[in-house]
C-alpha positions, -999 to 999 in steps of 0.1 A, spaced: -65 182 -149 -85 153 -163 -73 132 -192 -88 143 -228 -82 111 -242 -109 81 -241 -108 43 -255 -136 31 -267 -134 -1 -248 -129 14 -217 -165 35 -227 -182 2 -236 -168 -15 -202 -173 13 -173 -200 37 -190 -237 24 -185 -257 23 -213 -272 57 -216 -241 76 -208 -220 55 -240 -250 65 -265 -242 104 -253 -223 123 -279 -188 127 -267 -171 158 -254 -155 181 -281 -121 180 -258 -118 145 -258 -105 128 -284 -90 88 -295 -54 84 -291 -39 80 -320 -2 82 -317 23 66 -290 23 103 -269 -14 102 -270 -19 64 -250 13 76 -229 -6 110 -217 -38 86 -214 -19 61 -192 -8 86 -172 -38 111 -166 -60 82 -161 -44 47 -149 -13 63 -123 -24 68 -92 -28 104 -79 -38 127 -53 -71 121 -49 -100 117 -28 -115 80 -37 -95 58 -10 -86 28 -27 -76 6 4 -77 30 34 -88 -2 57 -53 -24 52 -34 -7 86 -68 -11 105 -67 -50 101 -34 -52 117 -18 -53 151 -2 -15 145 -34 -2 158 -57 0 186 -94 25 188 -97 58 202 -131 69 215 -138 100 234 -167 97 261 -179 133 246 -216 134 234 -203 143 203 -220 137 170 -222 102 160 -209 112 123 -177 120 134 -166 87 151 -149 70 121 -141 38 136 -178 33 126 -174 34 86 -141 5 90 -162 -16 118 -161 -49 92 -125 -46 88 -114 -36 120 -132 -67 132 -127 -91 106 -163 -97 99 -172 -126 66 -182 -96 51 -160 -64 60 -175 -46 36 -206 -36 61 -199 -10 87 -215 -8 122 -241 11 106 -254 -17 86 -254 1 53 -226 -15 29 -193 5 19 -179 -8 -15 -150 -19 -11 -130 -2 -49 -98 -21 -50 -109 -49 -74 -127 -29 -97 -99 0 -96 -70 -23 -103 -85 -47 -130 -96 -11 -144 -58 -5 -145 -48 -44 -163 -75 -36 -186 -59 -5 -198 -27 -16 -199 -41 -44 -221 -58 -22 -243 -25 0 -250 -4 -32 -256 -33 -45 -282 -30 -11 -300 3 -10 -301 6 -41 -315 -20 -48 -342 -23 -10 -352 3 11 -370 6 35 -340 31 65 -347 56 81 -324 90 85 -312 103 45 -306 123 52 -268 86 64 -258 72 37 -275 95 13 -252 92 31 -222 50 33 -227 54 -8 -227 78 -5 -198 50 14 -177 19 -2 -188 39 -36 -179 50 -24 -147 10 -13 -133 -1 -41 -146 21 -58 -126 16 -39 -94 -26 -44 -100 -20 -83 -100 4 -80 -75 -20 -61 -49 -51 -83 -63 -32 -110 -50 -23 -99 -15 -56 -88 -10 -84 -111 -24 -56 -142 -30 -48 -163 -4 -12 -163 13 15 -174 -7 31 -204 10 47 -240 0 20 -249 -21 14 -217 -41 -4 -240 -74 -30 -253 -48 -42 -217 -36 -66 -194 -46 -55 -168 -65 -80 -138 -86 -90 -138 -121 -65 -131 -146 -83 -107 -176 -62 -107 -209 -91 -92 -224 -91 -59 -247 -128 -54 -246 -163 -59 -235 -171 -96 -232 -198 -115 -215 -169 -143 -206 -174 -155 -168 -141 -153 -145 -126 -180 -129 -99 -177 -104 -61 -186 -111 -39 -202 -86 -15 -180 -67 15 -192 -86 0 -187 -120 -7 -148 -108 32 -145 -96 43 -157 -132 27 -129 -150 39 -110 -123 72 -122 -131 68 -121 -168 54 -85 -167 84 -71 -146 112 -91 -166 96 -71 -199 98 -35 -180 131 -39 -168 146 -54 -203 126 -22 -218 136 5 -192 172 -4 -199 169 3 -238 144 37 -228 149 49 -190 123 80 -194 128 113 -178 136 95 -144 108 118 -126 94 104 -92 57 103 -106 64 77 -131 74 42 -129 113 38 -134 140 16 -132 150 18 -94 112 12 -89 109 -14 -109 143 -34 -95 123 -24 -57 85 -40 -71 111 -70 -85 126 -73 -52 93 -77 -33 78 -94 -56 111 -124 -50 108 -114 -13 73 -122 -10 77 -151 -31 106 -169 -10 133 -161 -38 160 -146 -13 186 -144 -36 167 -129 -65 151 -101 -36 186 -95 -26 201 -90 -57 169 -66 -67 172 -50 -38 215 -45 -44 206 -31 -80 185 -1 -59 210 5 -34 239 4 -64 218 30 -82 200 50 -54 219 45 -25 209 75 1 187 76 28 174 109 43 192 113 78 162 123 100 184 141 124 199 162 98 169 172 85 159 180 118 183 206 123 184 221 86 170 256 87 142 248 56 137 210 58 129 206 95 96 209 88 90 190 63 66 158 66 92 126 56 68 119 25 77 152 4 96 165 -24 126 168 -5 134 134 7 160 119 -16 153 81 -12 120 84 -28 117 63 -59 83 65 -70 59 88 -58 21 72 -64 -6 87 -54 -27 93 -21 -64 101 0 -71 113 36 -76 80 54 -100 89 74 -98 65 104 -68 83 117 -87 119 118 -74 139 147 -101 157 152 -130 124 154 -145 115 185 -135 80 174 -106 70 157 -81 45 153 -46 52 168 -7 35 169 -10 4 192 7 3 228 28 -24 211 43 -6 178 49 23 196 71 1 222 91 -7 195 110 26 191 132 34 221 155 66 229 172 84 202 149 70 175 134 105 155 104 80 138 86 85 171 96 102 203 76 101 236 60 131 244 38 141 270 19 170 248 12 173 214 32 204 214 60 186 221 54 154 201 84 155 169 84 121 157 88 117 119 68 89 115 43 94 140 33 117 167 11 124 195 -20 148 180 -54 162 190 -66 189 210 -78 193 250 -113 207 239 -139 205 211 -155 175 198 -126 155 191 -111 161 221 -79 138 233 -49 128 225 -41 102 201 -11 92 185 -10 90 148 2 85 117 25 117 107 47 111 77 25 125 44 2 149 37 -19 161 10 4 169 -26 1 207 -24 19 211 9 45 183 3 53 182 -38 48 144 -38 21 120 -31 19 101 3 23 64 -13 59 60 -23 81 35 -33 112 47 -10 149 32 -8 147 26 29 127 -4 18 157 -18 -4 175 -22 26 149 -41 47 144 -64 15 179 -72 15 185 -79 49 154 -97 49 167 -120 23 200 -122 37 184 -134 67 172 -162 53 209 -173 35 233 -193 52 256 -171 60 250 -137 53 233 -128 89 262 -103 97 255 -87 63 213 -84 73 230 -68 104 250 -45 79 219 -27 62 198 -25 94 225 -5 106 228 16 75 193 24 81 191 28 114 219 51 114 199 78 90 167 73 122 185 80 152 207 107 167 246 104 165 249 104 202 224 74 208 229 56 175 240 20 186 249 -8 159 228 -40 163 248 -71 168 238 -105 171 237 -107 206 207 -85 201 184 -113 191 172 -141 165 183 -115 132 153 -128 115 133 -112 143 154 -77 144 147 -76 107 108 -77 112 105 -51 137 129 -31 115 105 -33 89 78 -26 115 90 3 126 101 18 92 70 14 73 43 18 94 15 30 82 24 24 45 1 -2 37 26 -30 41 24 -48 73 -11 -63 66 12 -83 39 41 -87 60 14 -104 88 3 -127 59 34 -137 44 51 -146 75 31 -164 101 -4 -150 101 -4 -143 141 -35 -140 170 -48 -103 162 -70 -87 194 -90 -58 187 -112 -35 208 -149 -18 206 -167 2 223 -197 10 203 -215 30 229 -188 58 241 -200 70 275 -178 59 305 -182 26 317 -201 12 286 -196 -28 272 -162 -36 253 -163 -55 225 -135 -78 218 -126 -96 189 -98 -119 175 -80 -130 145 -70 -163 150 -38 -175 142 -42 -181 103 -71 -172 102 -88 -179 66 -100 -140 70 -63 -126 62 -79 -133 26 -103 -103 16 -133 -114 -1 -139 -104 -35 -164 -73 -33 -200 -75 -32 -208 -59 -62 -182 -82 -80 -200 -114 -68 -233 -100 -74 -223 -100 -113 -199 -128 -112 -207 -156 -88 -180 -181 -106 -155 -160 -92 -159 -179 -55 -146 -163 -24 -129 -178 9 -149 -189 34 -144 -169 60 -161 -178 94 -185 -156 114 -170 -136 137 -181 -140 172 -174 -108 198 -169 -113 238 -168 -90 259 -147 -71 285 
């Protein structure tokens, strides 16, 4: 149900002019009262199910994927590696698809929609005598400083550039401490001054959640969540001891994993898809859309790569080899697609979510499996803890594989550092996280495919992300520059194709 509430700044800022001047609808009112900006923040900043894809191209960019294409005659409209062309490839501007008409690209403008909210709420609560019970007063502050956090935190990975030694000498995004309309031109911060309010915002939510926790439900930021956010935020950062100790104050708390074989064999669960109400290491459940560039069903499509699917070997439940889609059980992903009909192939794909109604939770999640990889990550990187890295890639892998071909890593099974990554790799595919994970750690060679003309025998494209490559920085949208040219983007160089 859409939110009855409406701030008048946000109608100034994202109304044009003709719609603002329209009389208001009878059922929406001004919040007056703390429940009134909490039911606001919630029925219009949180993330839902939905069907506006935020950033449906971040897996496409990486080296998790590889294209489908079907030699069928099939209609042009349904090949959707068409629409994600620019960032499959890593064009300067990824925004335009092979069809040469430009697809906006609604991250910016989505999450600085978010800061300014949050903004607005903290202004009102502050310089207005704003009514209501205090513990949701402090857990209202608790949430809007938590999403504002996560907004600068994904501006950052996205349209920032990597955060390395020097984190005051790169490019950062804008930061808007603005509570209204304002004709001010934007500027970009440094990467380190983006992580301090980053910081700053998440210290406040966690000192706030511990005086007002909330109701603890999944669909609202709480204080597991916020201890995982703090965590990555230390891991991506370089703070190891900070991300462990985040990541301890999750596992203290929420400890569980789901046991994938168990919940193979449970009479009610076994079919349930791993993102869903049932899974108990789900800490925050935030919204989700149909990506559409893993469609079963599309002559063209973009599927696991030869190379992540290499990665999982016997007894692992996240994917299992399968000759048919019939057979295909994997959790995480599984062979799909049909023998006949326009989209006709097999393809293996993405497998853990689906749509809200069919699973009771949204397919973005915040999960406790992660608190583990965090922790081992960091642990990695401390002198001396490498047997205890080993210790919580072991508690997770125990929960992925059978009991009878469960086998604990050791250290004679590689550089730790390295089992930790393809851990991670394996474990949250597909979640919108290893585009960062790329960035963060060493920025490799990418090599992507394209056949734009599908019939047998036709030209391959090829094209490559160097390693550290200035295009592992997004620019900022088109639209964005077109108001705002002081923002400045990366220069990102022309990508040149060979062929195969």
């Amino acid at each position: 149900m859409k939110n009855r509430y409406l701030i008048p700044s946000l109608l100034l800022l994202f109304c044009s002019c003709s719609d603002f001047l329209k009389e208001a609808s009878k059922d929406q009112i001004i919040p007056k009262t703390v429940r009134d900006y909490s039911e606001f923040i919630f029925g219009e900043v949180y993330n839902k199910q939905n069907s506006s894809a935020i950033h449906a191209y971040l897996d496409i960019m990486t080296d998790d994927c590889k294209d489908f294409r079907h030699t069928s005659n099939g209609l042009l409209a349904s090949d959707e590696r068409l629409g994600g062309w620019g960032y499959w490839t890593w064009q300067q501007d990824p925004e335009m698809p092979w069809e040469g008409v430009l697809k906006s690209d609604p991250a910016w403008g989505h999450y600085y929609h978010q800061i300014l909210a949050c903004n607005i709420v903290f202004d009102a609560l502050e310089r207005q005598d704003v009514p209501g019970d205090e513990q949701e007063r402090i857990f209202l502050q608790a949430e809007c400083h938590l999403i504002r956090a996560n907004a600068y935190f994904m501006l950052v990975n996205l349209y920032g550039e990597p955060h390395d030694d020097a984190p005051e000498k790169a490019m950062g995004v804008p930061i808007n401490d603005l509570v209204g309309a304002s004709n001010k031109n934007f500027s970009r911060a440094s990467v380190a001054d983006i992580y301090k309010v980053i910081r700053s915002d998440i210290a406040a939510a966690l000192s706030a959640l511990k005086a007002a926790p909330g109701d603890g439900s999944i669909f609202r930021w709480n204080y597991p969540a916020a201890c995982l956010l703090a965590s990555r935020v230390a891991l991506y950062t370089r703070q190891w001891e900070e991300a462990a100790a985040y990541a301890g104050e999750v596992i203290a708390i929420r400890p569980e994993l789901w046991n994938l074989e168990t919940k193979k064999n449970h009479p009610t669960l076994s079919g349930s898809r791993f993102i869903s109400k049932d899974n108990p290491e789900i800490l925050f459940s935030h919204g989700y859309y149909l990506i559409p560039y893993f469609a079963s069903g599309a002559v063209g499509c973009f599927q696991a790569s030869d190379d992540l699917r290499a990665l999982y070997i016997g007894g692992d439940l996240r994917f299992v080899q399968a000759s048919t889609a019939a057979t295909s059980t994997g959790a995480f992903v599984r062979l799909q697609g049909s023998s006949s009909g326009l989209g006709a192939g097999l393809k293996t794909l993405p497998y853990k979510s689906a749509i809200s109604t069919t699973t009771g939770a949204h397919g973005f999640s915040l999960r406790v499996a992660e608190a583990y990889l965090n922790r081992a990550e960091a642990r990695a990187n401390l002198p001396g803890q490498e047997e205890r890295a080993l210790q919580d890639l072991n508690t997770l892998r125990e929960n992925r594989f059978t009991a009878a071909t469960f086998v604990p890593l050791t250290g004679a099974n590689g550089n730790i550092l390295q089992l930790v990554k393809d851990e991670r790799r394996r474990e949250l595919c597909f979640e919108q996280s290893r585009w960062f994970d790329l960035r963060r750690w060493d920025r490799p060679r990418i090599a992507h495919t394209f056949q734009p003309d599908r019939t047998a025998g036709s030209t391959v494209h090829a094209y490559v992300l160097e390693k550290d490559d200035p295009a592992y920085t997004l620019p900022a949208p088109t639209s964005v520059m077109n108001l705002d040219p002081y923002i400045g983007n990366p220069s990102r160089p022309e990508r040149v194709q060979t062929t195969l």
